[in-house]
N, C-alpha and C positions, 0 to 999 in steps of 0.2 A: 357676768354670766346672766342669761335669761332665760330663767328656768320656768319653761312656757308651761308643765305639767309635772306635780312630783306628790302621790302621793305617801308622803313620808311615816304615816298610820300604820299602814297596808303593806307598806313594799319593804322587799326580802331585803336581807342583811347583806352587804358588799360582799361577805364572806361566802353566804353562801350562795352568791350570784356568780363569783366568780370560779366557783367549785364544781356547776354543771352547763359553764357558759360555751366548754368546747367540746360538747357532747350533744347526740343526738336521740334524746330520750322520750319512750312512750307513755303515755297519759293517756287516762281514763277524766275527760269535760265532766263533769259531777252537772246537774241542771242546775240552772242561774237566774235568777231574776235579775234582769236590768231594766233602767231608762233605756229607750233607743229612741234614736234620730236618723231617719235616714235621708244621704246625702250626695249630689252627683257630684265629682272634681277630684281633689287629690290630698298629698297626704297635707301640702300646705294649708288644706284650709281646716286641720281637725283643731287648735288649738283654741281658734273662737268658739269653736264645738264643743270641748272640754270645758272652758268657760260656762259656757252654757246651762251644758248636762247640771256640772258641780254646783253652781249658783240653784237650779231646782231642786237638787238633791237635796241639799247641804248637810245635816247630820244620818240623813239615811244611806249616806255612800258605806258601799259594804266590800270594796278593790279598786283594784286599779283598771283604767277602760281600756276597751274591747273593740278593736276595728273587724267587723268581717267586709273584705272587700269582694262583691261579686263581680270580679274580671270576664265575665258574659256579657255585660253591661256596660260597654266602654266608647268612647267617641275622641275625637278631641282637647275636648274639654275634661276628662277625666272617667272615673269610673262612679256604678254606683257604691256606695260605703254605711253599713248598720254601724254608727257610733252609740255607743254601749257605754254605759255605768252600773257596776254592779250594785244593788242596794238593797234595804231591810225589807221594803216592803213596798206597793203597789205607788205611783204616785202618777199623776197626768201633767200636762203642759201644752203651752202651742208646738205643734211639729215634734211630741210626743210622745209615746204610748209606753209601757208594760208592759213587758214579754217576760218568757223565758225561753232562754238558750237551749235545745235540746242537750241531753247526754250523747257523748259521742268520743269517738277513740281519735287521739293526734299522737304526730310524731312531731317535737316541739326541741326549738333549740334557743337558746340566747344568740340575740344579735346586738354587739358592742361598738358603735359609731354611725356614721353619715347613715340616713336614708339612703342617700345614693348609691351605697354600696350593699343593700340588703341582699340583693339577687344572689350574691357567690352564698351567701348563709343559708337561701333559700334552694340554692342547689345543692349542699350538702345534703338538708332536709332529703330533698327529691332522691339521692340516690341512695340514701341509707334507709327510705320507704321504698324505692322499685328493686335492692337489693333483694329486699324480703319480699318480692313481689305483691306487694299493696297496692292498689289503685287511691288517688289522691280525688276526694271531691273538689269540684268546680268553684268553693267560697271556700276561701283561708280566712285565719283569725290571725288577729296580733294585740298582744297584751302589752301596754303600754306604759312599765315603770318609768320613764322620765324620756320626756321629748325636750330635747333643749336645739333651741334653732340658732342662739347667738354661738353657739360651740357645739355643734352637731356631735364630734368627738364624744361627748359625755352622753351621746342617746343611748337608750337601755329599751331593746326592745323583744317578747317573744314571740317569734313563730310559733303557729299553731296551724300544720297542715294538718286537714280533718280528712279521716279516712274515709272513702266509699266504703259504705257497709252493704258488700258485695256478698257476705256469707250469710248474713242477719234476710237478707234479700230471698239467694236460694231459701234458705233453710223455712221461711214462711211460705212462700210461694209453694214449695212440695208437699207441704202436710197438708195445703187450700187443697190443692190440686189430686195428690195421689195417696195422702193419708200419712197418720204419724208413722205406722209400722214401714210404708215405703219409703218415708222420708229418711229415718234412723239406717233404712240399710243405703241411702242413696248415699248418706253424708259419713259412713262409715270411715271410707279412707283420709276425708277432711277431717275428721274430729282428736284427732291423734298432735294434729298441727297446735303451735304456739304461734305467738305474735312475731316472734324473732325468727321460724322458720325460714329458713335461705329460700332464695325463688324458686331455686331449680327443685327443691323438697316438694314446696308449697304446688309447684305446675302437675308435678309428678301423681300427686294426691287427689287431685282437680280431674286431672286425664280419665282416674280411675275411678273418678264417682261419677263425671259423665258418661263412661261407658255402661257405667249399672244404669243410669238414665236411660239412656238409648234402649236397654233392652225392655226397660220396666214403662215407660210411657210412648204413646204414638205420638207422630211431628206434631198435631196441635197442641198436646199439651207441655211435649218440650218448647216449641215458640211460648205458649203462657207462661211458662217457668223463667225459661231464659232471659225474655224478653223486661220479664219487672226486673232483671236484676241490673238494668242499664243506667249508667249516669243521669244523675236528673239533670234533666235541660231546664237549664236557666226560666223561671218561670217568668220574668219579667219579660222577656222578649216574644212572647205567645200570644197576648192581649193587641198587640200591634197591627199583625198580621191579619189576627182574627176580622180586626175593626174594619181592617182593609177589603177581606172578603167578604163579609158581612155588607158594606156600603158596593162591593163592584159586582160581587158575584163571577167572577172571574181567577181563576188557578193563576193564569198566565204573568196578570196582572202582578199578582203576590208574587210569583216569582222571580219575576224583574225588580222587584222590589227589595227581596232579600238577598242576591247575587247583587245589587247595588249596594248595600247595604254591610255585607263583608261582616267581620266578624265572627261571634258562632252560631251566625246563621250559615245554612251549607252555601258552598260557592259556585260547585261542580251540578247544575239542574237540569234536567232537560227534560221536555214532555211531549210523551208517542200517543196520542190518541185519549186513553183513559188508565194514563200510566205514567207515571210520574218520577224518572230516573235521577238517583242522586247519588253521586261518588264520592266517598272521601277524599280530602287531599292529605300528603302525607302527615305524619306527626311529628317529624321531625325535617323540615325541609331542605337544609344544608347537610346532614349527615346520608340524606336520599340521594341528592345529586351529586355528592361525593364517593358517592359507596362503588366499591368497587368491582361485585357481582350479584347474584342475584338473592343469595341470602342477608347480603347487608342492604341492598335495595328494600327487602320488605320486612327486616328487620324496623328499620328506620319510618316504614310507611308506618308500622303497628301502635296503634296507641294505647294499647293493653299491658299492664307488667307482667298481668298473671300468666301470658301464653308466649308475649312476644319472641323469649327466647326456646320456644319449644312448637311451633308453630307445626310443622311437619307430622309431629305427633299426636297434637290437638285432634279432639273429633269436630269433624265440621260443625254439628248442633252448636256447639261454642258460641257463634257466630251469631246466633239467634238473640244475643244478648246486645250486642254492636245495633242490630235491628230494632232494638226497643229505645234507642235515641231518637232517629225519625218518627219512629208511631208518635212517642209523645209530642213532640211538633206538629206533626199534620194533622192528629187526631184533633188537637188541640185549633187550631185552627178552623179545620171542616167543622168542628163538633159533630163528630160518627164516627163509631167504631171504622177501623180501614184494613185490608189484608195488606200485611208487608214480606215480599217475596225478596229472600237475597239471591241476587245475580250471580257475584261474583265475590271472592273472599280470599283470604289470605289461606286458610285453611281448609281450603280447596285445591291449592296450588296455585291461584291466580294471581297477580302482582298488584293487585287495587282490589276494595270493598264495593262494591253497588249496590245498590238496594231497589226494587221495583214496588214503588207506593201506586197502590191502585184505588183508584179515583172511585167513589159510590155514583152510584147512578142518578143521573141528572145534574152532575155537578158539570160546568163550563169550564 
């Protein structure tokens, strides 16, 4: 056997790895200081990477390492990857640095064999998080007890899907915006909730603090509110673009360039004048084309857990949050504020999301 990673210090007891290996359990990320190296390609190339880290480490290794793959970031060739070693204390190197891990909530399971077969464990994860209606941020973690390549069979690996902290979001944004005392009655019907609340709880609760919304702030400051609480967009993929406009001075240009480009850049672009129309594509695209009417048609378009199955009941403002993906993108690009007008929504009754980014003045 070639037991390419095992640190035997650190890592948990057979017993009780295999005590919550078929279980999908919530964790509280405690903050971490690690090594990090970050790396484009895949999982075959971490064991020179471990190599590596340990060798700089060496007595200051404080666990076992840390992959966050950011899946935004992907080509051919692989994705980008934060390889991580936890350790005592600050230390440098070539290709580098000292961090630390923010604190952050996962839903985390043991994965026992081949890489290749991670996915089906990765999808347990997924539906025992969209069960309880959680949204999943865009970079997963995986904890690495023993990577064995000559007998894959023996890998020990865990997932760590990190939550979008989609409540932590509202809940700041409201007291910026409309004060602690409106915040405390906005969040009333959410606060009742636990981690484990079932979807349909957790939508129901949502429904009924967005409607205290609605009556308590006007549309700009529900777009403020809603709008932070959107998925961060992959920041690596924003400097690109930038660069692009930056050297063309040209929208068009950039557009053809990220519709070539695929990915999660958007795909769906088009541009009216000083207006700039972007549609989602489904989120699910085999369960879309298969669906059989028109509530599993936008079922399956939704990429939301917390609404998808309540969509009809949803208040449209909702939506306002879906819209704070592109601000960050284009805003991020133009460098200037931009007004983003939704077209079209699921919670409006429409069968697809669009968005109208409008261009500042003087931009080509």
């Amino acid at each position: 056997m070639l037991l390419i990673y095992d640190f035997n210090d650190v890592l948990q007891s057979d017993s009780e790895m295999h005590s919550i290996e078929e279980k999908v359990v919530h964790k509280v990320l405690d903050e971490t200081l690690v090594a990090q190296n970050r790396i484009h390609g895949s999982v075959a190339d971490l064991p020179e990477v471990f190599t590596s880290l340990n060798a700089v480490a060496g007595n200051l290794v404080a666990g076992n390492p840390i992959v966050i793959h950011h899946w935004g970031v992907s080509d051919s060739d692989g994705h980008d990857m934060d390889v991580c070693l936890p350790i005592k204390e600050e230390i440098e190197g070539n290709e580098l640095t000292s961090v630390k891990l923010p604190r952050k909530d996962a839903m985390t399971m043991i994965h026992r064999g081949p890489y290749s077969e991670i996915n089906h464990s990765y999808s347990r994860v997924s539906r025992h998080t969209y069960e309880r209606g959680h949204p999943i941020a865009e970079s997963t973690r995986e904890v690495y007890y023993n990577l064995d390549i000559e007998h894959p069979e023996n890998t020990v690996i865990e997932i760590q899907a990190i939550l979008h902290d989609w409540t932590e979001r509202y809940m700041a944004k409201l007291e910026a915006v409309l004060g602690l005392e409106a915040k405390d009655e906005i969040l009333a019907p959410i606060s009742k909730l636990s981690i484990d609340s079932p979807a349909d709880v957790r939508q129901k609760a949502l429904c009924e603090s967005l409607g205290i919304l609605e009556n308590m702030a006007n549309g700009e400051q529900q777009f403020e509110i809603l709008s932070h609480c959107a998925h961060v967009y992959p920041i690596e993929l924003i400097p690109p673009m930038r660069d692009l406009f930056r050297s063309t001075r040209s929208v068009d240009i950039v557009i053809e360039a990220m519709t070539s480009k695929g990915g999660y850049y958007p795909k769906l672009l088009r541009r009216e004048g000083s207006i700039i129309y972007s549609e989602k594509s489904p989120a699910n695209p085999s369960a879309y084309k298969e669906s059989k009417n028109a509530a599993e048609r936008r079922r399956a378009y939704c990429f939301c857990p917390l609404i998808r199955d309540c969509l009809d009941e949803t208040p449209e403002v909702f939506c306002y949050c879906s819209a704070g993906w592109p601000k960050q993108l284009w805003e991020g690009i133009l460098e200037h504020p931009l007004k983003i007008e939704i077209v079209k929504s699921l919670t409006k009754g429409d069968d697809t999301c669009e968005f109208a980014i409008h261009l500042p003045k003087g931009v080509t």
